[in-house]
C-alpha positions as CSV (number, residue, x, y, z in Angstrom):
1,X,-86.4,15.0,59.3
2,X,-84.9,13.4,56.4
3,X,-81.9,11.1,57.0
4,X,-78.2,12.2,55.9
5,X,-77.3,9.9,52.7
6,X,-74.9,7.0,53.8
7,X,-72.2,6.5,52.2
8,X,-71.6,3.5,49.1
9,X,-68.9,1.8,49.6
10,X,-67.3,0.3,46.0
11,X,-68.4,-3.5,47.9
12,X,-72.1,-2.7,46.9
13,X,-71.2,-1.8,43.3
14,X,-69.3,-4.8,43.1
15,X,-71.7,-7.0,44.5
16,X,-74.4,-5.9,41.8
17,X,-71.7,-6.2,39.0
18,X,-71.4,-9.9,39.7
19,X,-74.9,-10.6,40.8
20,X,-74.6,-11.4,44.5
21,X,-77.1,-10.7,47.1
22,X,-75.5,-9.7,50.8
23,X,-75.9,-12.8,51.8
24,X,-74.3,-14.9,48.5
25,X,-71.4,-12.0,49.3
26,X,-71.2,-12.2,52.5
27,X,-70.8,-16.6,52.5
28,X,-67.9,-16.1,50.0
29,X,-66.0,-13.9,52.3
30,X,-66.9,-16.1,55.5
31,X,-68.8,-13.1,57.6
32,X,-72.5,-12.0,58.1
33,X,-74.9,-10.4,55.7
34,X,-75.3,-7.8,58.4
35,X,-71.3,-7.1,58.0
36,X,-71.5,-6.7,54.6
37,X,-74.4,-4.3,54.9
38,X,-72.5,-2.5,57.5
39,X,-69.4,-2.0,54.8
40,X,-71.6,-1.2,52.4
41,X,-73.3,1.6,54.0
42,X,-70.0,3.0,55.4
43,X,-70.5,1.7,59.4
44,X,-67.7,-0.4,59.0
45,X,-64.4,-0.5,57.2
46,X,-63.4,-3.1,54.7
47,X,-60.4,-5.2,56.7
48,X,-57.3,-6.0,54.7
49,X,-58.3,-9.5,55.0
50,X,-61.8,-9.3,53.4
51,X,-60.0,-6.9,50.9
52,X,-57.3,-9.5,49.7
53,X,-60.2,-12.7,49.6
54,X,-62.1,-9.6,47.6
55,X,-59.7,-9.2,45.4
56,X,-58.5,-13.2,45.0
57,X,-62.0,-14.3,44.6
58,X,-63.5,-11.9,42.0
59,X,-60.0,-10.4,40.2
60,X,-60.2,-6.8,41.6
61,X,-57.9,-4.6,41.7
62,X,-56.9,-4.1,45.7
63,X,-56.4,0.0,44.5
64,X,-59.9,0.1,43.4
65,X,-60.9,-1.3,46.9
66,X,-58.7,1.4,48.9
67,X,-59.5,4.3,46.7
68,X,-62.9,3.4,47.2
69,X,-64.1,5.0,44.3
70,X,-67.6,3.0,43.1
71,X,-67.3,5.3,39.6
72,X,-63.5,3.7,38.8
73,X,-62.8,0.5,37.2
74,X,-63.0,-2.5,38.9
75,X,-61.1,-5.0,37.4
């Protein structure tokens, strides 16, 4: 049986607009690659903390990151 599609978060578009793998991501924010994959595919939520070094580090917007919208604007 065919698996249910996971869900993007907008931390996987963001990480391919700026050319990071999981692992380059996931050293910048100070957590594991397997964290960052766990975001990405929607296991895990995005804490406010990673969210704010997000948003410090790479200019975006913290409403993009809570609206969670991978089709809206970043920055």
């Amino acid at each position: 049986m065919a698996r249910p599609p996971q869900t993007r978060h907008v931390l996987t578009r963001l990480r391919q607009t700026i050319g990071l793998g999981r692992q380059q991501l996931a050293a910048h924010l100070g957590c594991s690659r397997s964290y960052v994959e766990k975001i990405e595919r929607g296991e895990k939520p995005l804490p406010p903390p990673l969210a704010e070094k997000l948003c410090r580090t790479f200019g975006v917007s913290i409403r993009w990151l809570d609206a969670n919208n991978p089709d809206g604007e970043p920055f």
